[in-house]
N, C-alpha and C positions, 0 to 999 in steps of 0.2 A: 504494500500500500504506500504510494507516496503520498510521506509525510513534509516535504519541502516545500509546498506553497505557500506553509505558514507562516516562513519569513516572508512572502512577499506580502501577505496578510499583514503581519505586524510592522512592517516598513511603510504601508501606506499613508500617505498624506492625500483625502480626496477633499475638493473643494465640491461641496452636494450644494445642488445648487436647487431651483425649484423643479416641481413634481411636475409634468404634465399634467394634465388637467382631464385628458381624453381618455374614453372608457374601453371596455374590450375593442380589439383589434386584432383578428387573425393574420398570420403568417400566411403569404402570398407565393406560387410557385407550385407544379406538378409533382405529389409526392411520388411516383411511378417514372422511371425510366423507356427509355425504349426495348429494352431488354425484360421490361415487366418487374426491374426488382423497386423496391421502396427504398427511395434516397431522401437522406437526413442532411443538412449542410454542418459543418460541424465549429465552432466557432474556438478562436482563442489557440490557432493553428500559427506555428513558427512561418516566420515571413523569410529569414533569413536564410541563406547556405548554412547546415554545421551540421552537430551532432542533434539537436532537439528535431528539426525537422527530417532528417534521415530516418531518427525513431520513429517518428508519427507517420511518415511514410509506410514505414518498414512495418507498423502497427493495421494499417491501413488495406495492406495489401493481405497482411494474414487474416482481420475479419473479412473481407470482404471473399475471402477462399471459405472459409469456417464458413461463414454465414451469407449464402449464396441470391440469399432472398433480396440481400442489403445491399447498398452503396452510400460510399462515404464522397459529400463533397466540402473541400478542406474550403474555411474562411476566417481571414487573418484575423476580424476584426476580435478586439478584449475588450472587458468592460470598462467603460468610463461615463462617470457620472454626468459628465458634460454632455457627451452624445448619445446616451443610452437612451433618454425618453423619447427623443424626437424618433428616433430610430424605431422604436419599440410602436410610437404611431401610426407610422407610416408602413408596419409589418413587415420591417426590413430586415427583424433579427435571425439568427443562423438559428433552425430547428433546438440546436445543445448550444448552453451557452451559461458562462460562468458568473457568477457573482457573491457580494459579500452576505452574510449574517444579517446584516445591516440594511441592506436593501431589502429582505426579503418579504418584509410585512408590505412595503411600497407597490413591490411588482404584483403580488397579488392581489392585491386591492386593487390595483388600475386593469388586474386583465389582464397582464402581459407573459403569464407560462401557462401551460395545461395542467391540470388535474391529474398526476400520475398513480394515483392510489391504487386503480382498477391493474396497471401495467407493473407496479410493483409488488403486485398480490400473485401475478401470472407469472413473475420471475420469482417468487420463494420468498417475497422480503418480510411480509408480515411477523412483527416481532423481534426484529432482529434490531432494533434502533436504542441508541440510549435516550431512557425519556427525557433529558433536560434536551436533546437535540432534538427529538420528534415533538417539542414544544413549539420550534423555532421553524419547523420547517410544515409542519402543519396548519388549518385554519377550518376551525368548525368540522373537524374529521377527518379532514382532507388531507392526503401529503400532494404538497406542489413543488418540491425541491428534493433533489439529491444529493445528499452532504456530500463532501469526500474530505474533509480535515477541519480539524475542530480542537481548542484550545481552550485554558482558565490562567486568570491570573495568580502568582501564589506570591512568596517570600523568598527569593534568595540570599543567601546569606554567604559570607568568606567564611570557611571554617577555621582557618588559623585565630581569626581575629575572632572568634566565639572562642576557641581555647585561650587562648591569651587572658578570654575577660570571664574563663570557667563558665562558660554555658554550654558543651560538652558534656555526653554522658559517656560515661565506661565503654559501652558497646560501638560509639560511634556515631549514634544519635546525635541531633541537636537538642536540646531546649526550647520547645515552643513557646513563643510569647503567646497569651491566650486570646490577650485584647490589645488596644494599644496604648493603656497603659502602660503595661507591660513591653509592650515595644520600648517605651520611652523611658522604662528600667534598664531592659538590654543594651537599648543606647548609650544611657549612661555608664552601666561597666564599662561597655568597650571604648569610650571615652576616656572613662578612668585609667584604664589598664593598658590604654593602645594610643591615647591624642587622637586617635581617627573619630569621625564621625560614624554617628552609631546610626543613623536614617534618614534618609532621605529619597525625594521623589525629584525627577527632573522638572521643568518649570518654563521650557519654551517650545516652538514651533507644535502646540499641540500636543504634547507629548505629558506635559505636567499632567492637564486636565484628563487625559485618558488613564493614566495612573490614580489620580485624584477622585476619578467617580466613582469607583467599589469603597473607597473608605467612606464617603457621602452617602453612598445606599446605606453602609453597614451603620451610621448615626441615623438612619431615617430618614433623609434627604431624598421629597421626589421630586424630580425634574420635570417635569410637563403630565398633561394629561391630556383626553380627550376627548372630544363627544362629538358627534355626528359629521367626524373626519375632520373638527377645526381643533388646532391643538394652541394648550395653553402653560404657559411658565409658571413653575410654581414652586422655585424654589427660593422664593422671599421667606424664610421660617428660619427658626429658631433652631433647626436641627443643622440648618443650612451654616449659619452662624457660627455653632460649637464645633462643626466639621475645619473651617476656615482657620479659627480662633485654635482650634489644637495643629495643626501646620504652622501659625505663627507661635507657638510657643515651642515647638523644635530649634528654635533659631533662638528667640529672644528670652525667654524663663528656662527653657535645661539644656540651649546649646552643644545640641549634638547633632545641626546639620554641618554642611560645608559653608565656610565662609564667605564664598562666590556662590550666591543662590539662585543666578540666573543661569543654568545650565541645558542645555540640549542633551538627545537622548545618547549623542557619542560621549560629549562629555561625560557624564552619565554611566555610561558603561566603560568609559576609559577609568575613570577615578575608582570607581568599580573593583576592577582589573587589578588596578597598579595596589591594591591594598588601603586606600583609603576611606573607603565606607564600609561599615559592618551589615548592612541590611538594604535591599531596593526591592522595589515592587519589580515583578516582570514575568512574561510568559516564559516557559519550557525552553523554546528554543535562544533565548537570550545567551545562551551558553555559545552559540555560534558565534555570537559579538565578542564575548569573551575573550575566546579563542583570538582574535584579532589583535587583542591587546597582550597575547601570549600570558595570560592568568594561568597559575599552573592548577590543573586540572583536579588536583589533589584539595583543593583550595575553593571549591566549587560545591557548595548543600542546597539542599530546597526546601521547603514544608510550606503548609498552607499559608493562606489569608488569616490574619485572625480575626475574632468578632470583633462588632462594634456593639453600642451602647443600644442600637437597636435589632439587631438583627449578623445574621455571620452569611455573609455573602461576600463573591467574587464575579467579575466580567469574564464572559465566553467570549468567543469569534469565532470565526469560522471562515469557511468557503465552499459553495455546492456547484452543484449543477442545475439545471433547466430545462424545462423542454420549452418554447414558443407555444402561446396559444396558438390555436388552431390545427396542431398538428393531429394524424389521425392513429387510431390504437399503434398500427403497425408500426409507425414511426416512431409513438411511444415506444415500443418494444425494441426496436431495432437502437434508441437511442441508449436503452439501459443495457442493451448488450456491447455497444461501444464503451459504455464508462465502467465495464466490466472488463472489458479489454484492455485498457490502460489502466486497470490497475485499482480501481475502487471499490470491487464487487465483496461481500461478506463471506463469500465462499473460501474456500481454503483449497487452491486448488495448485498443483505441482508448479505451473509457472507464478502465482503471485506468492510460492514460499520462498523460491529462487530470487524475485526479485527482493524481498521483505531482509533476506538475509544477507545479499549483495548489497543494498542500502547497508548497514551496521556494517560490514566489512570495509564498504569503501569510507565512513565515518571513521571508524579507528587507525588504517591509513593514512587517512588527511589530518590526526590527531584532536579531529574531533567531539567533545565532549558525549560520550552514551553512557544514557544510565536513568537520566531523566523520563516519567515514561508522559505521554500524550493523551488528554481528553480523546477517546474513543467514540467516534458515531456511531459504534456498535457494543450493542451490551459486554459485557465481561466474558460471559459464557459463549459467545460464539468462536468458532473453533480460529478461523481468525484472528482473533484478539489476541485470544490465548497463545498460539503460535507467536506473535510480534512481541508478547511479553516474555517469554521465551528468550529469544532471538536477541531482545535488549538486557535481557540478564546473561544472557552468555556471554557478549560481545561489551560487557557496562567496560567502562576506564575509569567512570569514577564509583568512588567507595557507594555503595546502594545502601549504605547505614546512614549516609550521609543527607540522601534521598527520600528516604523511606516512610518519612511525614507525609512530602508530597506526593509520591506515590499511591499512599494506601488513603488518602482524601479525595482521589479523583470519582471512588464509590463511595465517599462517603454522602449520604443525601440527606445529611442535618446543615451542608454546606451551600444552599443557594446559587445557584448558577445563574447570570442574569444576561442576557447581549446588550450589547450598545444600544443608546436610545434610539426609538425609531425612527426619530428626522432629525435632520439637523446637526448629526452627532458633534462632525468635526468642526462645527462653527461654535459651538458649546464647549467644544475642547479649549478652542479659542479666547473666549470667554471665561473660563476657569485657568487656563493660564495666564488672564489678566491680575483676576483677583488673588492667583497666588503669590505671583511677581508683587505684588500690592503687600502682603501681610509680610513676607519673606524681607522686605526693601526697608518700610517701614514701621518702626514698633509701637507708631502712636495710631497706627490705621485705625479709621471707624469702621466695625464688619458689617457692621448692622448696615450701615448708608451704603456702601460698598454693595452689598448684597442687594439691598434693594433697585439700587442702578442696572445693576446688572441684568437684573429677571426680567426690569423693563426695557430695555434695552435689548435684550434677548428676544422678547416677545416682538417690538416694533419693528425691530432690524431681521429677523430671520422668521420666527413664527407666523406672523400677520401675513407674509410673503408666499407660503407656500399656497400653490394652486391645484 
């Protein structure tokens, strides 16, 4: 199963702009060949010479032998926010076609993928989904989306600088902080015991604010709501407040951020790296980043989110697949035996063990970090899963003691799985790295008037806008 899109997931920066406005719209074009097979367009096809298009070639040619009925026509277009609605109007999308977590409540509501419930019940799938994903990609019963990789945020932490400051256990374990109090105990040891700072979240290009909203959910903090498709700001509150008001007090009352509070997400995972923060917020694959800043790998733990005053929650993402409305059963069919063919399907079948365990070979060659394991779109129990956990414990580099919080929290379901808000998200990122830069900069900040500019501001300038 490729699991590497998730960095291209967590590296996005999209500017979401407004919603079309326009209702269903079927997809345009003869699904039938002259040859009588059913052709699907397939989207999100390498444009360039190399190795990524040789494979999807090479992928291409063998469904199309396997599966005689089908044909594949390759279309370079990917998703972008920018040109996605107009396109999605005008019925111009490729039959399969990719997108985020984040769009997904959008495109269904407007109309723009088919209903694949009936075609995912004719290929085995019933069942097989993890429910915090079958939340995200469903609607009134419905599945309209085909996951293929799916993430949470947790805790990473330096192990060196947890032993330095005795937050180590015997076995190898860390010490969970429970809440973030407790964060801001841990901090202070390894302040005490190391000068480093003990936590911190980055604070520009979008980056703070997306780090910033699981701890906002876990105080209570809702962001918008909705009714009758008009969505409204709402987080002018008090929870909103003590969320802000404890980030300014990392800095100014128990000083264990970094001294430079305006940081990006390199900075960030540089200062990271190099030993000087004991704790960041970050997805699984952050360890990729790492790796960059040559962090030795020994040096690298995980464990959950921990609660908040209101609630214990963490942000998902993801990335699925699609089918175009209007396409017809067979194309349904034909499209879910394509994303089974590359590599997404639940089955555990001789070529996707080969690929599953070639991934983790070619990672511990590149000396990159294995051990961490991945939100699963698929239950535990499916022989798939089980296999890929397998395969990450045989091939781990790093100590899996050191892991084993965040590990065994990915089933744990007293932990809140949330996705990104449904509109607007990265302009709300936006916005929360205003107000952070604000409390982090200065220590006489008003939160309370801060906050309330904000919400309205939020609402006039981005809310009010969507069509």
């Amino acid at each position: 199963m490729n699991t590497k899109k998730i960095a291209s997931i967590v590296a996005m920066v999209l500017g979401i702009g407004m919603i079309a406005g326009c209702t269903q719209t079927a997809t345009t074009g003869n699904d039938k060949d002259d040859q009588g097979r059913t052709v699907i367009s397939v989207g999100h096809w390498p444009a360039k010479e190399g190795a990524a298009l040789t494979k999807s070639n090479q992928q291409k040619e063998e469904y199309e032998a396997e599966n005689p009925q089908y044909a594949i026509t390759p279309d370079t277009w990917s998703f972008d926010i920018q040109t996605f609605y107009s396109k999605a109007a005008a019925g111009q999308l490729p039959t399969v076609y990719y997108a985020y977590f984040t769009e997904i409540e959008k495109i269904i509501d407007n109309g723009y993928c088919a209903d694949i419930t009936e075609g995912l019940k004719r290929a085995g799938y019933d069942g097989v989904y993890n429910e915090a994903v079958l939340d995200i990609i469903s609607k009134n019963g419905k599945i309209y989306a085909y996951p293929t990789d799916s993430y949470s945020l947790g805790l990473v932490y330096n192990v060196d600088l947890f032993e330095k400051a005795g937050l180590m256990n015997e076995d190898g374990t860390p010490q969970q902080p429970k809440d973030w109090d407790e964060v801001v105990e841990f901090g202070l040891k390894i302040k005490q015991a190391t000068g480093k700072a003990g936590f911190v979240i980055p604070t520009i290009a979008n980056q703070g604010g997306w780090m910033f909203t699981p701890m906002a959910w876990s105080f209570g903090v809702n962001f918008m709501s909705e009714k009758d498709g008009k969505y409204t700001a709402t987080f002018d509150s008090q929870e909103m407040v003590d969320a802000l008001q404890y980030i300014s007090d990392l800095k100014w009352k128990h000083n264990i951020f970094l001294d430079n509070a305006l940081i990006d997400s390199d900075e960030y995972y540089k200062q990271f790296a190099l030993g000087n923060i004991g704790m960041i917020i970050a997805p699984p694959n952050s360890t990729d980043t790492l790796k960059k800043y040559e962090m030795p790998i020994e040096n690298i733990g995980m464990m959950p989110m921990p609660e908040g005053p209101a609630k214990h929650i963490t942000l998902t993402g993801g990335y699925t697949a699609l089918v175009a409305n209007g396409a017809t059963e067979d194309q349904i069919d034909a499209a879910i035996k394509w994303l089974e063919k590359v590599g997404y399907g639940f089955a555990l079948t001789e070529e996707s063990k080969l690929t599953i365990e070639d991934n983790y070979k070619k990672d511990v060659s590149d000396n990159v970090p294995v051990g961490i394991a991945q939100l699963s779109v698929y239950k535990d129990d499916t022989q798939i899963r089980a296999f890929s956990n397998q395969m990450r414990e045989k091939y781990a580099n790093i100590n899996l003691n050191h892991v084993k919080l965040y590990n065994e929290s990915l089933t744990d379901t007293s932990i809140e799985l949330k996705p990104e808000e449904p509109v607007c998200a990265q302009e709300l990122y936006a916005v929360l790295d205003g107000l952070i830069q604000e409390v982090l900069t200065n220590q006489n900040a008003n939160i309370k008037a801060l906050v309330s500019t904000a919400n309205s501001e939020f609402q006039s300038n981005y809310l009010n806008n969507l069509d």
